[in-house]
C-alpha positions in Angstrom: 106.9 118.2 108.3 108.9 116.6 111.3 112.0 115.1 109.6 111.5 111.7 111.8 113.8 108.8 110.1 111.3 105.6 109.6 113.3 103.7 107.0 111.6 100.7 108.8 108.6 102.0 110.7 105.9 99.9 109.3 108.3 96.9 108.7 109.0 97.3 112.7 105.8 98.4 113.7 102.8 97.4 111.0 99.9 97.3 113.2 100.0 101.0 115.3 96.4 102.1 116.3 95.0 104.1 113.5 91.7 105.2 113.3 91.3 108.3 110.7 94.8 108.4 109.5 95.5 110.0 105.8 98.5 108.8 104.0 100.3 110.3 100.8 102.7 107.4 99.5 104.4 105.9 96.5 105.4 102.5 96.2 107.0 100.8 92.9 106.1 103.9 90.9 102.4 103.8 91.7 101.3 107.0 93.8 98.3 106.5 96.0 96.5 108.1 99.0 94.4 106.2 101.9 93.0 106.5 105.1 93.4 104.0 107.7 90.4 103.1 110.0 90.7 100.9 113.7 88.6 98.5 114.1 88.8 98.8 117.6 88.9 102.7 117.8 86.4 104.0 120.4 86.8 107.6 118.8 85.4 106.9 115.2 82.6 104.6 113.2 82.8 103.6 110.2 79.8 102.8 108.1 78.5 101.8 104.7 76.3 105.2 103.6 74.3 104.5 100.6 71.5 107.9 99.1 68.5 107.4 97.3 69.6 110.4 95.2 73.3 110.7 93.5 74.6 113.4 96.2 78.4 114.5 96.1 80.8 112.4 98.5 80.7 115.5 100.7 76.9 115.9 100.9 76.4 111.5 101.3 79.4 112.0 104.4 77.2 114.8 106.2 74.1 112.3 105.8 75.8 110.6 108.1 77.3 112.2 110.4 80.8 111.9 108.5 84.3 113.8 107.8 86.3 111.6 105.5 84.6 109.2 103.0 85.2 107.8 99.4 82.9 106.5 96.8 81.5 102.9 96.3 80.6 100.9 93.9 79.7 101.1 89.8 76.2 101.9 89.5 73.9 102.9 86.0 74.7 107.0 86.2 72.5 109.1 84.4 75.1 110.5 81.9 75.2 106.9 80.1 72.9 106.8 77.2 71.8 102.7 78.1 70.2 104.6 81.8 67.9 106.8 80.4 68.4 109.9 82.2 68.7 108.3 85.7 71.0 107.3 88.2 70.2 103.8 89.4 72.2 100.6 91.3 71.5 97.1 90.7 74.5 96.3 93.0 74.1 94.7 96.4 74.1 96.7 99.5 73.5 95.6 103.7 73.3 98.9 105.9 72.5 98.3 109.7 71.5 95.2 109.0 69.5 95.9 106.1 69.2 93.9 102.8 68.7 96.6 99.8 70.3 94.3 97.3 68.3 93.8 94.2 69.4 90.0 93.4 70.0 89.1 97.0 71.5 85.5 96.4 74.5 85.6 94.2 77.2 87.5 93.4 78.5 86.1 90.7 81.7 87.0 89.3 81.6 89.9 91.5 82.4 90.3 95.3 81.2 91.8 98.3 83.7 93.8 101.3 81.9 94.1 104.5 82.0 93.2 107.7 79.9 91.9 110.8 77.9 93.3 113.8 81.2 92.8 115.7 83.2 95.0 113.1 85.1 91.9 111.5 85.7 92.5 108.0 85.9 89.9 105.2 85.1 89.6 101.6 82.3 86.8 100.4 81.9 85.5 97.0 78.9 83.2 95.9 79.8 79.8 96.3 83.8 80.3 96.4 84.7 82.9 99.2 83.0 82.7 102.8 80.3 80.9 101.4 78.5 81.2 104.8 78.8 84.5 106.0 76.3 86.0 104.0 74.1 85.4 106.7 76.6 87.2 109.3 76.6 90.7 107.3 75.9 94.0 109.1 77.0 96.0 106.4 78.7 95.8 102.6 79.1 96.7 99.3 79.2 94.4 96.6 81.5 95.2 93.2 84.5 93.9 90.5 86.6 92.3 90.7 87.9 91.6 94.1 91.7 91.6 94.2 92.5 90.1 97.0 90.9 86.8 99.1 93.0 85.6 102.1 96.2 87.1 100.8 95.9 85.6 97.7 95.6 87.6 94.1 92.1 87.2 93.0 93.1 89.0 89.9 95.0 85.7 88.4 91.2 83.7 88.1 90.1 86.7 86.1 92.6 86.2 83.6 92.3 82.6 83.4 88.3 82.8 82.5 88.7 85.8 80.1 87.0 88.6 82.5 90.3 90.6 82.2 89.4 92.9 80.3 90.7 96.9 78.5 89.6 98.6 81.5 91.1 96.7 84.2 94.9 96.5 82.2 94.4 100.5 81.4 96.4 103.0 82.8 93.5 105.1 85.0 93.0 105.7 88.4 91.6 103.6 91.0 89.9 103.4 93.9 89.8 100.5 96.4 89.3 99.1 99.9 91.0 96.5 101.9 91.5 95.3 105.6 94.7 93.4 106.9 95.2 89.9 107.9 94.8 90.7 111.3 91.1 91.9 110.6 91.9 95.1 112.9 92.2 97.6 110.2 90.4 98.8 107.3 92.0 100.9 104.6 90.6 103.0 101.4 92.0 104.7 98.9 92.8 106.4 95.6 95.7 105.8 93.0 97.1 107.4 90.2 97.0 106.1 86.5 98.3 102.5 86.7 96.3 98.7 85.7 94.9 97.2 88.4 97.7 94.1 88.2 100.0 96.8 89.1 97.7 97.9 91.7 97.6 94.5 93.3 101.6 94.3 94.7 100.8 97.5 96.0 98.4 96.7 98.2 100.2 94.2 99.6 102.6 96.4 100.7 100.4 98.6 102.6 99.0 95.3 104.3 95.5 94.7 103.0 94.8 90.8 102.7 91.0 91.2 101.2 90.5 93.8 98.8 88.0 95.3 96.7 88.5 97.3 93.3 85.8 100.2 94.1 84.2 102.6 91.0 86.7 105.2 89.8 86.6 107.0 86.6 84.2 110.3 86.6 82.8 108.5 90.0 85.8 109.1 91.7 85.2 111.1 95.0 87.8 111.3 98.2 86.8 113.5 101.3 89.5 113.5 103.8 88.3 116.0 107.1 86.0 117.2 104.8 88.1 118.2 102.3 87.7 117.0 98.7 90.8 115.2 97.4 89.3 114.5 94.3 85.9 115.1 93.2 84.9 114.6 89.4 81.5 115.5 87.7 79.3 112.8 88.7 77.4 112.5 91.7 77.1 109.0 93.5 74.8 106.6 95.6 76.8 105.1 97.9 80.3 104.6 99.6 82.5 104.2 103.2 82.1 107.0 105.4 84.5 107.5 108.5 82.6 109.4 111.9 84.1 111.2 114.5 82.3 110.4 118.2 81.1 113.5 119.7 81.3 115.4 116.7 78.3 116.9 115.2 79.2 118.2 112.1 75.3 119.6 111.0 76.5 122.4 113.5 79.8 122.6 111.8 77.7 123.1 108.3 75.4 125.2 110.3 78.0 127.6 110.9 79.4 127.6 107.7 76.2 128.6 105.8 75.6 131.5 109.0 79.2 132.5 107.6 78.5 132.9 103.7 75.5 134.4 104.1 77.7 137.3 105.7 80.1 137.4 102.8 78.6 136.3 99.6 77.2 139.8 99.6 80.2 141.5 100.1 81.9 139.9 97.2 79.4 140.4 95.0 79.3 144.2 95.8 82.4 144.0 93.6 83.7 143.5 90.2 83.9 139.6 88.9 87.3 140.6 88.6 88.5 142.3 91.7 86.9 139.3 94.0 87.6 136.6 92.3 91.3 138.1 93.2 90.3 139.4 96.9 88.7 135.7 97.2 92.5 134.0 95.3 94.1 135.8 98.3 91.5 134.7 101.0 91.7 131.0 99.5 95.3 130.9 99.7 95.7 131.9 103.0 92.9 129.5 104.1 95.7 126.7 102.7 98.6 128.1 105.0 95.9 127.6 107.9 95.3 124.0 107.0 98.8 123.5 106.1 100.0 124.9 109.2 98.0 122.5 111.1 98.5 119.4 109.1 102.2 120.1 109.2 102.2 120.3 113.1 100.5 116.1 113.0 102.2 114.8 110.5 105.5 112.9 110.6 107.9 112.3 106.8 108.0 108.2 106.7 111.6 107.5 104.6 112.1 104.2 102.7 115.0 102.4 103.3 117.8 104.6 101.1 116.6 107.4 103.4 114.2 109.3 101.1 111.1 110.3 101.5 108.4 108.7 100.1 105.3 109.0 101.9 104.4 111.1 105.0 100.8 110.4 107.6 98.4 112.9 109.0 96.5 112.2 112.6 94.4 114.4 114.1 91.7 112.8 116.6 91.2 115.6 119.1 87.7 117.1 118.7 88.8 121.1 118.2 91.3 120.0 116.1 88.9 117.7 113.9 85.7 121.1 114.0 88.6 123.5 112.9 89.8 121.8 109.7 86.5 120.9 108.9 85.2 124.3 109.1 88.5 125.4 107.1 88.0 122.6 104.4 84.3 123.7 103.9 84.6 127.4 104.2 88.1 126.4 101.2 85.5 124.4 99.5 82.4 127.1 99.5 84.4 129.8 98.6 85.8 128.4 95.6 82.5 127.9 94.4 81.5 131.1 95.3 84.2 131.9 93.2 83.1 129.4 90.3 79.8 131.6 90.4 81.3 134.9 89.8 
């Protein structure tokens, strides 16, 4: 990648026009990954995409229209003996507009991160947070515990009443989503093991202001260009979804399927053994591709000792955006082909 010095690039500069941007960073020994979506970007939407069915975060971002995405909120998942068999939310959820919460008047302990018709994003809590801007939603997800209100660390109130509980002081992996105090930018992501108190600092580094703890766990799902950064087991019902303008990507999938129908045959003309290792080498050199085209937009950000410790990947143009997304899903559908053999 470019070897660009930035010991103080986001210091200097914390509020450059992003719109789809993935970064890879690691900040007081917590690794993380995010994407960072402009409010005011002409070129993408992004939206709150909810599924009557639990769909993979791949198939929920080509519902709508999407190439990066990660998954919401906890909901009753049909491998938990207490949801008999079926995957169900109780969790409040506004899309276009639309109320499909199932309490619809408070939140309780919990909190919601949306935003207005306008784009605007805050958080809202029942009766302590925003109080009136229920009635202003467009669209949001509602979940626990919310981290961050207005700069300040939510996570101190949960302590004080007791709600602090095994899970959130674990060492696991979590998801979240944020937007600065500027209200221009809104940013999700994944970690790496670490409790959510250590989480919180973290955030604050990468400027979010209101946060949200998203679902993790076997729930955890991260498309970025339509590439799966981490998918477990379990399927999901809702989540943020980021969409390219002018980019249809049921022609991209289109194209895809048109393309293993050609070659599933082939491969399976052959020993399980010989293509799964024709299929290795294809795979691989699917990765150079991708890798040869992130490394040509993405710049090595160094912290302040002049080490690298994090590096960002744009790509906005449109043939840039259809090629990685047909290399990420032709990666992705090959591997299963693979799986299958």
């Amino acid at each position: 990648m470019k070897k660009i010095f930035f010991c103080i690039l986001i210091l200097v500069f914390p509020y450059i026009s992003h719109a789809n941007t993935f970064t890879k960073t690691q900040i007081w020994g917590v690794e993380l990954q995010y994407v960072t979506y402009d409010i005011a970007s002409d070129l993408y939407n992004i939206k709150v995409a909810v599924s009557e069915n639990a769909v993979s975060v791949q198939e929920l971002a080509s519902q709508n229209n999407g190439i990066t995405a990660i998954n919401g909120v906890f909901f009753c998942p049909a491998d938990y003996r207490q949801c008999n068999g079926q995957n169900y939310t109780i969790n409040e959820r506004f899309v276009e507009g639309n109320d499909l919460s199932f309490y619809k008047k408070d939140t309780w302990e919990r909190g919601v991160f949306g935003w207005n018709a306008d784009g605007e994003p805050f958080i809202h809590q029942t009766g302590r947070i925003n109080q009136n801007f229920r009635w202003h939603i467009y669209e949001w997800l509602w979940n626990f515990p919310i981290l961050y209100s207005n700069g300040i660390n939510m996570l101190e109130r949960y302590h004080e009443v007791g709600l602090y509980d095994s899970k959130m002081s674990a060492s696991l992996g979590r998801h979240f989503v944020c937007s600065n105090k500027q209200k221009t930018q809104i940013i999700f992501g994944r970690t790496w093991p670490t409790s959510l108190d250590s989480l919180a600092p973290v955030l604050l580094e990468i400027w979010c202001w209101d946060a949200l703890n998203l679902d993790a766990g076997n729930s955890s799902q991260f498309l970025y260009n339509n590439r799966k950064l981490v998918s477990w087991k379990r399927n999901i019902l809702d989540g943020f979804v980021i969409e390219r303008v002018w980019l249809d990507t049921s022609l991209l999938d289109a194209r895809l399927d048109k393309v293993m129908k050609i070659i599933t045959p082939e491969y399976k003309r052959y020993s399980s053994k010989i293509a799964v290792s024709r299929l290795n080498i294809l795979i691989d050199h699917i990765g150079f591709i991708r890798n040869d085209m992130y490394e040509k937009r993405s710049i090595d950000l160094y912290d302040a000792n002049g080490d690298v410790n994090w590096y960002q990947i744009q790509a906005d143009d449109i043939p840039s955006l259809e090629r990685l997304y047909l290399i990420n899903g032709l990666e992705r559908r090959l591997r299963e082909l693979r799986y299958s053999l």
